[in-house]
Steps between C-alpha positions, in 0.01 A plus 500: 500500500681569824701854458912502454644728720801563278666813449557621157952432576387120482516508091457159408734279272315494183604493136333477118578411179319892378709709794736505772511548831607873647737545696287735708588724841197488743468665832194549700443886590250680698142509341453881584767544242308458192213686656757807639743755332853274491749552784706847475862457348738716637798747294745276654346162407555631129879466497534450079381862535784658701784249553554583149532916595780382822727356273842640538378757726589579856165476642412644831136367675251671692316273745413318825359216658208525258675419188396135479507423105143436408335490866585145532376329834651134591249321713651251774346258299720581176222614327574855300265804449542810362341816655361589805122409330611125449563442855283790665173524284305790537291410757426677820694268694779540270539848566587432854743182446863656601767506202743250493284205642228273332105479575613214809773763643813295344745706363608549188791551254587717198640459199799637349597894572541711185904541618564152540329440157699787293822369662437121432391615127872650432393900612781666596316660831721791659273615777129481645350828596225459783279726664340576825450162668850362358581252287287241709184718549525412925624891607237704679367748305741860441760341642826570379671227211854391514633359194626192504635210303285203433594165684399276221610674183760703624363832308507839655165606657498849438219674803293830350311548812729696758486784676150519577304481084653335182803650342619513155798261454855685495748472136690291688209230499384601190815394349438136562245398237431592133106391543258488741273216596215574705257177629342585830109484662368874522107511673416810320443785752714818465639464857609174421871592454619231272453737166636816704833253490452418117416853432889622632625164303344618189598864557855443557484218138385785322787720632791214486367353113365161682237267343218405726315152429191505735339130590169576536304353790117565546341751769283332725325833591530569096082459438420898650611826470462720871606736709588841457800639279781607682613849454848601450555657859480171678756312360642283692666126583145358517382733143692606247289514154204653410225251487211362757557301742373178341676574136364157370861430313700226487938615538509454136232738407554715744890581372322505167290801581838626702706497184210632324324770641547835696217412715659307762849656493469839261920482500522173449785339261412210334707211524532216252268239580331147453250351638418127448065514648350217659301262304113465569497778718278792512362721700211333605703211619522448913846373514620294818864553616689206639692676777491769703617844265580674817568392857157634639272384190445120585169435327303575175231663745827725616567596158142610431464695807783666489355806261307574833697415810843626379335846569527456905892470504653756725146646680396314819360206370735168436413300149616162711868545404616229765238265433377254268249730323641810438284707261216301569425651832540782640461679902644711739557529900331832477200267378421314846174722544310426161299144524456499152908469460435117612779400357867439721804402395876606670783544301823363574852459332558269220656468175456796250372726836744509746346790639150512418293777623301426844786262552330269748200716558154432471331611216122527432400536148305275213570174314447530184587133370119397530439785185358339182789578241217613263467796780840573451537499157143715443625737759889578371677745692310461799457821790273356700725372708682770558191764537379210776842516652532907485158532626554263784822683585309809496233371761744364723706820487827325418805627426576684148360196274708626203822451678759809422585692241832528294655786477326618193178487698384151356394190700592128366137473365550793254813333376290153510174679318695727299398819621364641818105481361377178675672629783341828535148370331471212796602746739190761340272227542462456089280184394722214370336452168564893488871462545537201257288675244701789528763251319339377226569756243830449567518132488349540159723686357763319612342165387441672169889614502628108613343349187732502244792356748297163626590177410218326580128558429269616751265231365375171688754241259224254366670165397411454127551156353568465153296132549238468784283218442318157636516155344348315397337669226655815502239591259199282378473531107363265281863382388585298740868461440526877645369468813818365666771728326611805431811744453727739698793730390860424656837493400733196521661482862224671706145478587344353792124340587308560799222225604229455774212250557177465671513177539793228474546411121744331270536628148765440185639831452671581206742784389584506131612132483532452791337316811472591845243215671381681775289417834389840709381476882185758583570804584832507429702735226800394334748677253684354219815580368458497048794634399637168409208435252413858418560632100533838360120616369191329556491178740242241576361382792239166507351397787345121487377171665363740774373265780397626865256355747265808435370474141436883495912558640702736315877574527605886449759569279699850495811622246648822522664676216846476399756767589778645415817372546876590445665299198752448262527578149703161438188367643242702262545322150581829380884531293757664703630628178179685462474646811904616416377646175194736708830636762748574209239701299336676796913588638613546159174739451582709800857546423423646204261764665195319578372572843389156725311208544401249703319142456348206730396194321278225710481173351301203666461676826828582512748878484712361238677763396508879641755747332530892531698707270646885509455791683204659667492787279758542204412889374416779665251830374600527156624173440835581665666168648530449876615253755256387721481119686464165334177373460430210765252221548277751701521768258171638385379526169160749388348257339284685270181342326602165680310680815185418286591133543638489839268705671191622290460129358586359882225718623237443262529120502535467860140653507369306207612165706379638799113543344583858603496652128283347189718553207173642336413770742443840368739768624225783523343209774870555655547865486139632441357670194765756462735253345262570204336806546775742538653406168605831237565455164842648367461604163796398330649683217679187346242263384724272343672411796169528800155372429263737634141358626208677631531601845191295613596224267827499713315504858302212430785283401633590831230400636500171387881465575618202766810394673556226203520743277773642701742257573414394081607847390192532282304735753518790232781723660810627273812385626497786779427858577797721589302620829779648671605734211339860565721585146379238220156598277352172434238665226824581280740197668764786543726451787671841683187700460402770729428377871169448571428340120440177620144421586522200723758620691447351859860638645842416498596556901563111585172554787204265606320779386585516189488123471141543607435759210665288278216241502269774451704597165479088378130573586536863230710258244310443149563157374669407165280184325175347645607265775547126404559530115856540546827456687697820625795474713374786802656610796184710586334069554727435766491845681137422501580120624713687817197687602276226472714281720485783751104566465441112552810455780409808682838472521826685322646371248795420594390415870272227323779389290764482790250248762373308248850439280839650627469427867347093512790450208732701711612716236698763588640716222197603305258816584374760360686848520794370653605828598220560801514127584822431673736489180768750388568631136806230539278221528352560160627494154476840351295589174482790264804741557307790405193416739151502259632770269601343176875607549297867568313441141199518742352782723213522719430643857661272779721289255786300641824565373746364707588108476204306641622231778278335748182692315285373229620571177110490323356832482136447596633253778717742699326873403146337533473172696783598797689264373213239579352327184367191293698553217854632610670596805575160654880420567672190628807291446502168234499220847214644605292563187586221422366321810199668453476440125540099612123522634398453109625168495307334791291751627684512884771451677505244801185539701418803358248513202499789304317387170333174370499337195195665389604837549855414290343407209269735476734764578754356239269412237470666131197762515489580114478281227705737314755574830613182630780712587339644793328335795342694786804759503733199437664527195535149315764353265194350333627428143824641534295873564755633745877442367640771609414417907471152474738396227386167237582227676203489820219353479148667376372509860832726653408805611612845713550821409764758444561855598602808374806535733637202372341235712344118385333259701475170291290190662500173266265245669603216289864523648391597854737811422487855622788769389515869576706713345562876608678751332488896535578577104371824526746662726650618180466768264259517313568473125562820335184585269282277642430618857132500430500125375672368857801398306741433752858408434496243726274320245795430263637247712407089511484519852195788452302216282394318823333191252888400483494328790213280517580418147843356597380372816256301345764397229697392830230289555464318180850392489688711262821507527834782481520474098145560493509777734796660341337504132219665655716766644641557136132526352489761779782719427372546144178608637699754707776564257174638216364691850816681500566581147168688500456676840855491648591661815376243788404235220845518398635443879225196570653331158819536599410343856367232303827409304662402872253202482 
């Protein structure tokens, strides 16, 4: 058979009594695409995320030349790439192709600039602030800025480079815009003054009330952290935070770790801020830029070197300003006399160095564009050439190498290097690998300090497919019929298929019901468009009448996951009327003194609904009423036992799918005998209530106990031990005793150390039933879960959590101890008014008192853990959770696989005969076993969890449906009589039963209409109205909300 060199867009005209034909969208692609990470997508390619923020707003934008929307090159040919990769590579020759033309030298153009974009999309743009460079990046560098007004657009370009450094823009400016948009190419080194400019924008927003909406673009220097810290005294226009030379930060996180911590600026004023991250960027990635960033940095060899070469401005030796290579050689006249500077070059006057130093003198130096770039990236910060340079000045008994200083007594290279050690070291004669060791604790703690504010994992991103198989025979079983076919999740109007061959093949391809004939050419990878033929759940794919000229051919076949989209309710299937019914309860609720809630609801891959209600805290210490700010979309909620879910359950299965964790393991193979061992035996004085075992009994039932047991709740432990209370006798379960009563104590002073000790008090802790014969709800299990993740990880929790989940989803607003992680008490919800003291019922050594905001409301979590734990302390908002709750449907998200089918069943699955209601730390509707979460109406495979705060996350599979729903009930009183028993009087109200929602969500669903709706809301009342007769007070308040319905 000769071969048919067709490409996959030639889709024949074919049709069949048993399907159609699709409608399909084919392109052919590069092959290295289904073998690499996808291309990076930029903040500003992501406009559904922050057109929506600009509207109505005066919007100011702070930018240059740079600001190309997406990186997008136009070849002379018309073809269209995006990123400096696509056109570039990575190659060594790559490195030294010049921005701005193609591999043959032609030039090429851009897209379209972020300005003319936000004006042609309606955004009312009042002025551009630039900064050194200008507006048009061609200024020599410190030269002074004139603003200006742009030709094209007419807008006011507004210069804050002037006068010698950056400036912070005057009132008179400031007056202009109500939000800042920032969108421009950064290369990551601290004397790289693009943030110094950002840094006075953001200042003077925080002063003036401004918004700031960061576009986040990637750092192509962002894969290493180098270079020594600079120390407050040399400030300067070329260093102004505190951080190494190589800070390894994108703009975005950067002015994340500005706004939230004292490190780099110990005065600083945060500002309010946004930042829309890059997609399928991390810090591993070796991002190519399209154009030059700066006037003197012309390749991507430029932009690597310039951590090392940058440090010879102002001594006696030129960097080739005024030629076609600066920063990628280097020489001097002095030089002339040292045969091993072989290398001459003259500089002379050109664009972006008018007046270069050496103008048109000869200079004798080294090339350094022959380096390997794997030299250059294992070396960093590079002083070699600069020792080779200062020693060859030395033997040649030049003039004063350093230059002069200022008159503080500094030379430019302190200001460059932060301080005037490499200075003084080189001059001492001080090894290299001594100077840059001298660093490293440094550079650690200051790695160890970025953390919580990246974006982006510091992980190599591995593409994932959801599907990544051959055909034919996908598999070889004896049934035959299977061979050919098999499924994929999507949702209706997305999904796409990725093919390659060996060989050139034809094959009937078939989507649900429909056909796609197909012919492939060798060698050649295609990508088809399925969103015409896609449906909501599981899809098919077939793959027959296979014919190539090879018989043992095969053709490669590749799906991603779906994502997550933005949608409509009208478009969800669920009732307007019932979504109505949810606000007026919730708003009727709060005006009647319940405190605030918010809710995200995903349906089919799409944010169909997102609501927020109330204020961020309604009472005060005592239960005394305050005003405080509404509750926004970002708002964060503690979220209680849901962390067990959504970051103890995350962890754990993430290791079981990895082959990291059997489920079976013993924990004394985890943490060593001592889990066991170390047990005591409290005698307990009330037998009725505690069943006491033998001590040794006890120790080997430890022994035998595993990480199933754990995330089944049947590992033996009592629902949990008090460990932070120095006051509480457990032997006579009386609360307020004398301190020191409490024999596992671990501490109560929020430290590592006493989260350390705490372990050792779970390893003290006498169980409550033999492990396996029953079921008891524990929070002690999923303490024991967070160190287990951290003795397997090697890794924090919560620095485990965040590279593995938060930043490849790109989430945002959810941490841990939001407080020392870049978010303000304002940014959370507020809980208990009376901090962990039972409306001061309670007393013990260290209590909180005061209303808790931003801190962990669970005892054991805050006084114990530090706020770090597996079964409370995690806070987010609803989009996000929810987002990250989403993963239970499909098991990833895009190219990104998180968890396979295998691992969701399992995880999801009834453990007890007699508990169908729990899975592995799932809880299940089962039978109708959770009602009061879950409502009547799901199906017996939903599942979630709730928390104590007032929190649900509901996932029902069989309607591709995830809802979140966060409340903070308990920043109210608590009821009067029954401080002991947690009674709350936020509990009275509707909106406190968080199984409300998915119950009329779901009814939504089904169809039921307003007369339905509204005779459940009288069954309601009655419920409420009998609430009320016998406890009054708040129940009497939530009944009465419930008559405005």
């Amino acid at each position: 058979m000769k071969k048919c060199h067709f490409i996959l867009a030639a889709v024949w005209l074919y049709a069949a009594a048993f399907c159609s034909c699709a409608n399909i969208k084919i392109k052919k692609i590069d092959k290295s695409y289904i073998e690499n990470s996808p291309r990076v997508i930029l903040g500003d390619e992501q406009s559904e995320k922050y057109l929506p923020l600009l509207a109505g707003k005066k919007v100011a934008l702070f930018s240059n030349h740079s600001g190309i929307m997406g990186d997008k090159i136009i070849l002379q040919d018309g073809r269209e790439l995006y990123g400096g990769s696509e056109l570039y590579g990575s190659s060594e020759e790559a490195a030294d192709l010049p921005f701005g033309k193609d591999a043959e030298g032609n030039d090429i153009s851009y897209g379209p600039h972020i300005l003319d974009f936000l004006i042609e999309s309606g955004v009312d743009v009042t002025a551009v602030f630039c900064p050194e460079h200008g507006f048009r990046g061609t200024a020599d560098a410190g030269a002074s800025i004139d603003s200006s007004v742009d030709e094209k657009t007419g807008v006011p370009i507004l210069s804050l480079y002037y006068g010698g450094g950056d400036k912070i823009p005057p009132a008179t400016d400031m007056a202009r815009f109500d939000t800042l948009v920032v969108d421009i190419q950064d290369v990551g080194l601290r004397y790289y003054t693009y943030y110094i400019s950002l840094y006075y924008l953001m200042k003077a927003c925080a002063s003036y009330g401004k918004n700031v909406i960061i576009l986040d673009r990637p750092n192509p220097n962002g894969f290493y952290v180098d270079g020594g810290i600079l120390q407050k005294a040399f400030d300067s226009n070329v260093g102004l935070l505190s951080m190494p030379t190589v800070h390894g930060m994108t703009l975005g996180e950067l002015a994340r770790m500005l706004n939230g911590s004292k490190l780099l600026d110990k005065d600083w004023k945060p500002c309010d801020l946004t930042v829309i991250p890059c997609k399928n960027y991390t810090h591993q990635t070796k991002y190519c830029l399209i154009r030059r960033p700066s006037p003197n940095i012309r390749t991507m060899r430029a932009v690597y070197l310039y951590a090392s070469t940058c440090y010879f401005e102002n001594t006696i030796v030129s960097v080739g300003r005024g030629t076609e290579f600066p920063f990628e050689i280097f020489g001097s006249p002095y030089f002339k006399d040292d045969e091993k500077m072989d290398y001459i070059f003259i500089p002379h006057s050109i664009d972006g160095a008018k007046n270069p130093p050496f103008l048109e003198e000869i200079c004798y130096g080294k090339d350094l564009r022959s380096l390997p770039l794997s030299k250059i990236f294992e070396k960093g910060t590079d002083l070699s050439y600069l020792s080779q340079a200062y020693r060859t000045a030395k033997k040649l008994n030049a003039p004063a190498f350093f230059g002069k200083p200022n008159s503080k007594g500094y030379y430019w290279i302190d200001l460059l290097t932060g301080s005037d050690f490499v200075r003084t070291q080189l001059m001492k004669g001080k090894a290299l690998d001594e100077i840059k060791e001298s660093w490293e604790k440094e550079l650690e703690e200051f790695k160890k300090a970025r953390k919580p504010y990246l974006l982006y994992s510091e992980k190599e991103l591995e593409k994932r497919w959801q599907t990544n198989v051959t055909f034919p025979d996908w598999i070889s079983v004896a049934n035959y019929s299977a061979n050919n076919i098999l499924t994929f999740e999507s949702y209706k109007g997305q999904g796409k298929l990725y093919l390659t061959a060996e060989e050139d093949c034809s094959f009937k391809l078939f989507i649900n019901n429909s056909l796609i004939p197909v012919k492939l050419k060798a060698g050649e990878a295609y990508e088809a468009d399925l969103s015409s033929v896609t449906k909501n759940g599981r899809n098919t794919i077939q793959l027959s009448d296979f014919e190539s000229p090879l018989e043992e051919a095969k053709v490669r076949v590749c799906i991603p996951y779906p994502v997550i989209q933005e949608g409509k309710l009208a478009d969800s299937g669920i009732s307007p009327a019932a979504i109505k019914l949810i606000d007026k309860i919730i708003t009727s609720d709060i005006k009647k003194g319940f405190t605030s809630a918010q809710l995200a609801v995903i349906k089919d891959g799409k944010f169909i609904y997102q609501n927020q209600w109330g204020n961020i805290q309604t009472y005060g210490k005592d239960g005394v009423a305050v005003k405080a700010p509404a509750v926004t979309k970002d708002t964060m909620y503690d979220l209680a036992s849901v962390t067990k879910m959504m970051a103890g359950n995350y962890a754990i299965q993430l290791l079981v799918e990895e082959g990291r964790l059997p489920l079976d393991t013993k924990l004394v193979d985890i943490f060593g005998s001592h889990f066991a061992d170390d047990t005591i035996l409290i005698d307990y004085e009330n037998k009725k209530v505690h069943d006491v075992f033998p001590l040794e009994k006890i120790k080997e039932w430890k022994r035998n106990i595993t990480v199933r047991h754990l995330l089944a709740h049947t590992a033996g432990f009592p629902s949990g031990y008090p460990y932070y209370n120095d006051s509480i006798n457990l032997k006579e379960d009386r609360f307020n005793a004398e301190p020191g009563s409490n024999v596992l104590f671990s501490g109560n002073d929020n430290s590592e150390e006493t989260r350390q000790k705490t372990l050792q008090a779970i390893f003290r802790s006498p169980l409550s039933y033999e492990p396996g014969t029953k079921l008891r709800y524990s929070d002690i299990d999923y303490m024991l879960l967070c160190y287990v993740a951290e003795k397997i990880t090697g890794q924090r929790f919560d620095d485990f959590l965040r590279e593995n989940f938060w930043q490849p989803l790109g989430l945002q607003h959810i941490t841990f101890n939001p407080l020392k992680n870049g978010f303000k008490k304002t940014d959370c919800a507020a809980t208990e008014p009376n901090g962990n003291s039972c409306s001061g019922a309670l007393k013990f050594t260290g209590i909180r008192t005061e209303t808790l905001q931003g801190e962990v409301h669970d005892g054991n979590a805050w006084y114990t853990m530090a706020g770090l734990s597996g079964h409370a302390g995690l806070f987010a908002n609803a989009s996000d959770l929810a987002l990250l709750a989403s993963l239970m449907l499909t098991g990833g998200l895009g190219e990104q696989k998180f968890f396979s089918r295998n691992t969701l069943d399992l995880f999801t699955s009834p453990q007890l005969e007699n508990h169908c209601d729990y899975a592995l730390g799932w809880w299940r509707q089962a039978e109708f076993q959770t009602p009061k979460q879950f409502g009547t109406l799901c199906s017996s495979r939903a599942f979630g969890h709730h928390g104590f705060t007032g929190c649900v996350v509901f996932v029902e599979p069989e309607e591709n449906l995830v809802i979140v729903y966060l409340t903070n009930k308990i920043n109210t009183k608590m009821v009067k009589g029954k401080e002991f028993s947690n009674q709350f009087e936020g509990n009275a109200y509707v909106s406190s039963m968080v199984g409300f929602v998915p119950q009329i969500i779901m009814m939504g669903l089904k169809g039921v209409g307003e007369a339905q709706l509204k005779a459940l809301v009288n069954d309601m009342k009655k419920n409420a109205r009998l609430a009320a007769d016998a406890q009054g007070g708040a129940y009497q308040k939530a009944y009465e909300a419930l008559l405005n319905n």
